[in-house]
N, C-alpha and C positions, 0 to 999 in steps of 0.2 A: 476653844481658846486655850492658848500654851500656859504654862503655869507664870513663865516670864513675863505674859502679858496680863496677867491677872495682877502678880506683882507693881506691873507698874499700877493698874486702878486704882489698885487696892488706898495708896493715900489719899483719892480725889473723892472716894469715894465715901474717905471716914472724917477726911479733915475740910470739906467745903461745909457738910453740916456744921460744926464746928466754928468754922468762919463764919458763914453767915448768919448765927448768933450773936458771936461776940462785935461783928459789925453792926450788926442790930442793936444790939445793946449802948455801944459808944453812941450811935448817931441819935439812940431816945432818949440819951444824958443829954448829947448836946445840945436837942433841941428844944428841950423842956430847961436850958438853963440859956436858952437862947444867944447860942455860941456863932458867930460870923463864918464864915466859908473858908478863910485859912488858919482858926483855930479849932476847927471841927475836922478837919482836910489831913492833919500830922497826924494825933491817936492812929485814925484809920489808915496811914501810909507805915506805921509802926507794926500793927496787927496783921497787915499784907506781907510785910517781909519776914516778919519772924516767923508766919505760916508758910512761907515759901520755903524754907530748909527743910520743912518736914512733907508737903505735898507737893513739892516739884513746881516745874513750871507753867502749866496745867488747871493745877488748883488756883496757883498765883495770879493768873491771870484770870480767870473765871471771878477769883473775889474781888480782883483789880475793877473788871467792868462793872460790878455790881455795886463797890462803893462809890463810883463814880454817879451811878445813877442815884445811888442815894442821896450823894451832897448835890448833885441837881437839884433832888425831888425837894429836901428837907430846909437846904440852907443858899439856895442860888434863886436871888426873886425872878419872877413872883415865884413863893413858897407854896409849899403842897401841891406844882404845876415841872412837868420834864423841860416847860419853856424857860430859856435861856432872855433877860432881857439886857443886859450887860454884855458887852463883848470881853470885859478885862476878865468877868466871871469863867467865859468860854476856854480862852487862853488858860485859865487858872485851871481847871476841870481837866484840860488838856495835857498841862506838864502835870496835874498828880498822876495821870496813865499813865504818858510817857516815863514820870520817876519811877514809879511801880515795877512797869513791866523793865526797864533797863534795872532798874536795883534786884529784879524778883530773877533775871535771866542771868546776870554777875551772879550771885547769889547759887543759884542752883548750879551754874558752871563751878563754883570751888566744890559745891557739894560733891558732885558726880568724881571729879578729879579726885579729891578727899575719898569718897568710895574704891574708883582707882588703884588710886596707893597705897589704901590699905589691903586690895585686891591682891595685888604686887608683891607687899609686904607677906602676905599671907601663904602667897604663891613659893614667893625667895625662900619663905623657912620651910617649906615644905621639899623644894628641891633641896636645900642644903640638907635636909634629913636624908631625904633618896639618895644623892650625893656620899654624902658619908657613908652611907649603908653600905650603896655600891663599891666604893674605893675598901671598903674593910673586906671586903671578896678577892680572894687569888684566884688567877686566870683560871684554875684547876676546878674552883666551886662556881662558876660563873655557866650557868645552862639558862638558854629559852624562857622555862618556866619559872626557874626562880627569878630571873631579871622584873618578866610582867608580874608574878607577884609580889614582891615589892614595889611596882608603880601604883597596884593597884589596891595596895593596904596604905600606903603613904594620900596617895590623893583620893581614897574612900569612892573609885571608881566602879561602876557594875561590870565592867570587861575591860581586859586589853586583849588583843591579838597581834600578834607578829609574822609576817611572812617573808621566810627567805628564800632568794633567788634561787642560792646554790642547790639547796638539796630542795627548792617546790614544795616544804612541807612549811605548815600551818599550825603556830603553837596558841593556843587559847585560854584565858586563863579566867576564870568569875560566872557570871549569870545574864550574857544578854539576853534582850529582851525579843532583839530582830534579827539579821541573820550576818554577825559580828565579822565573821570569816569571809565570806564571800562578797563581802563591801569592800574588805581589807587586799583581798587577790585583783579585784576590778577595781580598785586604787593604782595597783602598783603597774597593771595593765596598762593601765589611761596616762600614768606617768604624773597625774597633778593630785595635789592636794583638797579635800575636800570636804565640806561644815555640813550635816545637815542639824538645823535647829530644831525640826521639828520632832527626829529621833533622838535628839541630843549627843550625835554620832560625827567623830571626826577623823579624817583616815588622813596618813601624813607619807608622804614617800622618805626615805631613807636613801641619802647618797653620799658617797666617797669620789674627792676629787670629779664631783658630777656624774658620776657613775653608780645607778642604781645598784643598791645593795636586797632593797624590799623594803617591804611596806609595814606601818604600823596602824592598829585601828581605835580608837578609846570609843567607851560611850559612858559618857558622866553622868552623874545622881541627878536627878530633877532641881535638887535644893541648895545647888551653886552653880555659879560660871562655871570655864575651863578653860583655858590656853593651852592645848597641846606642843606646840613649835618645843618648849623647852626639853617636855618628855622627848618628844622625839627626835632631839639632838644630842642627851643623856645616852639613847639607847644605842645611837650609831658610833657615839664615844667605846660605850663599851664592847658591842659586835667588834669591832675594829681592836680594841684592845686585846680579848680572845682571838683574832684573827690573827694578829701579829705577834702573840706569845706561840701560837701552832706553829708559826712559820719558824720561829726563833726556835722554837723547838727539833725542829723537822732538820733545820741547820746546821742544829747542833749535834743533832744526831748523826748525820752526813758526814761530819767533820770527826766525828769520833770513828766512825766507822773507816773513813779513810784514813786515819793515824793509826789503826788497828792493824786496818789492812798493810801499811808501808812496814810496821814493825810486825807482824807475821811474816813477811815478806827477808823484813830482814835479819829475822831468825833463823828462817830457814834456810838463807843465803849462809849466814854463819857455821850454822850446825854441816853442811852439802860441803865444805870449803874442807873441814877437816879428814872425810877420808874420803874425798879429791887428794888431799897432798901426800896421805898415807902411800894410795894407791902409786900416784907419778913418782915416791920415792921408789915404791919397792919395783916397778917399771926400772926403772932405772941401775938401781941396783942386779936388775936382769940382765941388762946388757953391757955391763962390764965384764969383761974376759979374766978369766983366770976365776972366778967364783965358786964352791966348793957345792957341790949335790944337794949336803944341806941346809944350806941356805938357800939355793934355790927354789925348793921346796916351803921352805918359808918365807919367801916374796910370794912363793904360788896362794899359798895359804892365807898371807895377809891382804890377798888382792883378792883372793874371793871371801874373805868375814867382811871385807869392806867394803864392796860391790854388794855383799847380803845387804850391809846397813845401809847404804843409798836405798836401793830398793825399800825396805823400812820407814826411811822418811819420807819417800812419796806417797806409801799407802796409808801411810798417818797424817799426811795432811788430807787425803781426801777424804778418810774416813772422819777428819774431824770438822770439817766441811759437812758432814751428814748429821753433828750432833745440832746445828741451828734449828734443826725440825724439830715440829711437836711429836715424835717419834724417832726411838734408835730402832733400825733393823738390826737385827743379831744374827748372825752367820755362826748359828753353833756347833760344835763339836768336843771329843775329849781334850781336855788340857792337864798336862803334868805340871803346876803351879809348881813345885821344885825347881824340876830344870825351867820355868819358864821364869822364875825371879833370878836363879843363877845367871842364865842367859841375859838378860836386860843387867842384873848389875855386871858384869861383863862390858859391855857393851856401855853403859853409864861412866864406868871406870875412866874409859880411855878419852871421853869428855872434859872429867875431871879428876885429872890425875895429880891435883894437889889434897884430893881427901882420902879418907883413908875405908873405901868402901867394902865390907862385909858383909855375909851372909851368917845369921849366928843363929844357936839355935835356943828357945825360949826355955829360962827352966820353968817355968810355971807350967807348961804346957807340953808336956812329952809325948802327944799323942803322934803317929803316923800320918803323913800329906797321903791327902788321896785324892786319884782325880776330880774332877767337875767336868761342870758340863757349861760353856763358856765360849765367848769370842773371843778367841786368843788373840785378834791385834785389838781390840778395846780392851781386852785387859791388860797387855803389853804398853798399852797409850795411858792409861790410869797409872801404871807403876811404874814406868819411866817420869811421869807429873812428878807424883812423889818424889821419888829418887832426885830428880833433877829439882825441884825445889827445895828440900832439904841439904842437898852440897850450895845449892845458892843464898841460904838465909843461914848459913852459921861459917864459921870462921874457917882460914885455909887451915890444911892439917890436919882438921877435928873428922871426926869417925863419925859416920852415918851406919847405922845398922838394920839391916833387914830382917824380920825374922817371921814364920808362918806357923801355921798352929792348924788342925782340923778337930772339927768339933762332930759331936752326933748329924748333923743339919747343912754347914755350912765350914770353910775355911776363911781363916782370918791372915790377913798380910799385915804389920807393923813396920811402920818409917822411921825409923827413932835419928835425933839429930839432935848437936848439943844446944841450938836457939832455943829462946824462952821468947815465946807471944805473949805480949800486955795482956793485961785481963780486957778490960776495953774493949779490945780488938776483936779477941774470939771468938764473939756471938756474929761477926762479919765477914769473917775470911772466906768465907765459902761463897761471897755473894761475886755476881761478877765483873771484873773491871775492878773491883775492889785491890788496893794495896794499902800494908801498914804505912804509916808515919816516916819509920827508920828506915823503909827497906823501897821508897819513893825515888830516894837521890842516890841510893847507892850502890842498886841493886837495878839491872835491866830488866823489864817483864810488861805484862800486859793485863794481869789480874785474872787472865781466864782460867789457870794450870787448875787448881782447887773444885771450879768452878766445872771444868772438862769430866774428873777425876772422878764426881759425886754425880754428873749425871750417868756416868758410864755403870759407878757402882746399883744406880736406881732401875738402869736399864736391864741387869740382872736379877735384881728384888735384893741387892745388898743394899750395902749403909756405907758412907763414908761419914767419920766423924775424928776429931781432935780428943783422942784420949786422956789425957793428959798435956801439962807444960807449965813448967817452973824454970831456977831457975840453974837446975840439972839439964834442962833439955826438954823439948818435944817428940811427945807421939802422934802419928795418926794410923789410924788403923781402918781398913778395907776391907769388908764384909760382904762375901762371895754367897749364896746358898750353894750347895753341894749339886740340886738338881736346881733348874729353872725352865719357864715354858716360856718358849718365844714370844716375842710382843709382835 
């Protein structure tokens, strides 16, 4: 026998003794005080109903027939005989049942309902705790297993299990007792929902716009109800609400990526346009007659530095296309870091030729440049960032300085430029897609320049870092090792 059904015994089983006591007892008053049949008849229709609220309807009735027989036996003549000699007596005998069991059947119906809503009642605050819980979760903390743990420390459950479609895997969470999982797969299988009472085991399918999503399984304590429908309209809430933050994700992602890509696009369209027009000028300046030797000579020359730099910018976008991987390849060889920052500020200059770009030389640091061992267009791609980021974050006019230093180990490059970065900021600038405050609306970019600059320095075993910055100006300084072994 189930514990449920013990349950219900259990009141018939302690409140009929009980009853048939204190019916016994009224009916030995009444008849030693030799009480008539309708005043012996209410006591015992008073003692029936108020035993009905606590032994159901069951008990109620069982005392109902017995007092009946009593006021037969005791107070309906002939007396001390189950014979009836009166028909008015019979009718009377008849409506106390009838009153009985219709008072004793109203009666346990508010009871039950009454049990009900407080059932309900008990239910509601327990969802509204899960509820709460769950909504104080952002999409980001919201997994499988903490969702069923939390169902299943709120409603003092032995197991939930969850199963979803998409990836076929089975999250479990408590101590069942049968085999929680595989009830929960052959739920979602079968497509319906299903109670067994006798495991205390309830599997509930989970669906969006009628479209299975998976399945959930409970198996509740022995020593309460359950109503699963609400848990498992809670959990499709939330599945769906992590479903739809992924997608909102994934979207947004897409969409950054494509305003990346238009503005790479139309950077590189910008930067290709300037010596295009260098070149079609000094074209042209060729085929004008009467032109002097050396000038010639210097169209020839401006049209191959600037046919160099095209070329330049193509190998730097594809090389910078190769830094998305979780790996740079290094194409190493000697580099002369002298002429290789001459050459780039060179080349940076005629960009921006309202700053006033230098090569100087450090006094702190008077050591001799000496070669490395390096990628000379990643390192050309890292020092043009700089370069080009420092004429773009300080004022027209102002002097950007470059200056290099070699050390025992390693050589160092310096940016110097007259902006000052918030304090704020600094711990961010390197992050990527990142831009300041100030430099949002007034200043084109795309946040990656910093961002390119530091992994190229990591792809050598250097450092990029913000030296300094007040409200003199900033540094950054690029930290090359002298040798480095290929990754």
């Amino acid at each position: 026998m189930t514990d449920s059904g013990s349950a219900k015994l259990r009141p018939i089983i302690l409140l009929a003794p009980f009853g048939f006591v204190v019916l016994g007892a009224l009916t030995y008053a009444g008849y030693r005080l030799h009480l008539n049949l309708a005043t012996a008849g209410f006591p015992c229709l008073i003692v029936v109903v108020l035993l009905s609220l606590y032994g159901g309807l069951i008990s109620a009735t069982i005392l109902s027939v017995v007092a009946v027989a009593w006021l037969d036996y005791f107070f309906a003549p002939p007396i001390l005989s189950l014979r009836i000699s009166d028909p008015l007596n019979v009718l009377a005998l008849a409506t106390f049942l009838t009153t009985t069991l219709a008072i004793t059947y109203l009666m346990t119906r508010v009871h039950r309902e009454r049990q009900s809503s407080e059932l309900q009642r008990r239910e509601m605050k327990r969802l509204y705790e899960l509820a709460r819980q769950l909504l104080a979760l952002t999409p980001e903390e919201i997994d499988p297993p903490r969702l069923l743990g939390l169902f299943r420390d709120v409603f003092a459950l032995r197991a939930v299990c969850l199963f979803e479609n998409e990836t076929a895997i089975s999250h479990i969470v408590g101590d069942p007792r049968y085999d929680l999982e595989a009830r929960t797969r052959i739920g979602y299988l079968a497509g319906e929902d299903r109670d067994d009472v006798l495991c205390r085991i309830s599997i509930r399918c989970l669906r969006v716009a009628g479209q299975p999503i998976g399945a959930l399984g409970f198996e509740w304590p022995d020593h309460q109800e359950f109503t699963p429908d609400s848990l498992s309209a809670l959990e499709t809430a939330m599945l769906e609400r992590v479903r739809a933050f992924h997608a909102a994700t994934q979207a947004a992602a897409a969409a950054q990526a494509e305003r990346l890509r238009t503005m790479v696009l139309d950077a590189l369209a910008h930067a290709v346009k300037t010596p295009l027009a260098t070149i079609l000028a000094a074209i042209g300046g060729l085929r004008e007659t009467g032109v002097p030797e050396s000038d010639r000579l210097e169209f020839v020359d401006v049209i191959e530095t600037e046919t160099a730099r095209l070329g330049s910018l193509t190998t730097r976008l594809l090389r910078m296309a190769t830094l998305d991987g979780e790996q740079v390849r290094l194409r190493l060889q000697q580099v002369d870091v002298s002429r290789l920052v001459a050459e780039e500020l060179n080349l940076v200059s005629r960009q921006f030729a309202d700053h006033k770009l230098s090569l100087v030389q450090d006094g702190d640091h008077t050591d001799a440049i000496v070669s490395v061992i390096a990628d000379p267009e990643l390192l050309r791609l890292a020092l043009s960032q700089l370069i080009e980021n420092a004429c773009k974050y300080s004022q027209p006019s102002s002097n950007v300085d470059v200056s290099a230093h070699a050390s025992e180990d390693s050589v160092a490059i310096r940016v110097r430029n007259c902006g000052c970065i918030p304090t704020e900021e600094q711990s961010k600038i390197f992050d990527r897609f990142y831009r300041g405050k100030q430099s949002r609306d007034s200043t084109a970019g795309t946040g990656l320049g910093l961002d390119i600059a530091r992994r190229i320095a990591l792809a050598h075993g250097g450092t990029l870092a913000l030296e300094d910055s007040n409200k003199d100006g900033s540094t950054f300084r690029i930290t090359i090792p002298i040798a480095v072994k290929e990754c």
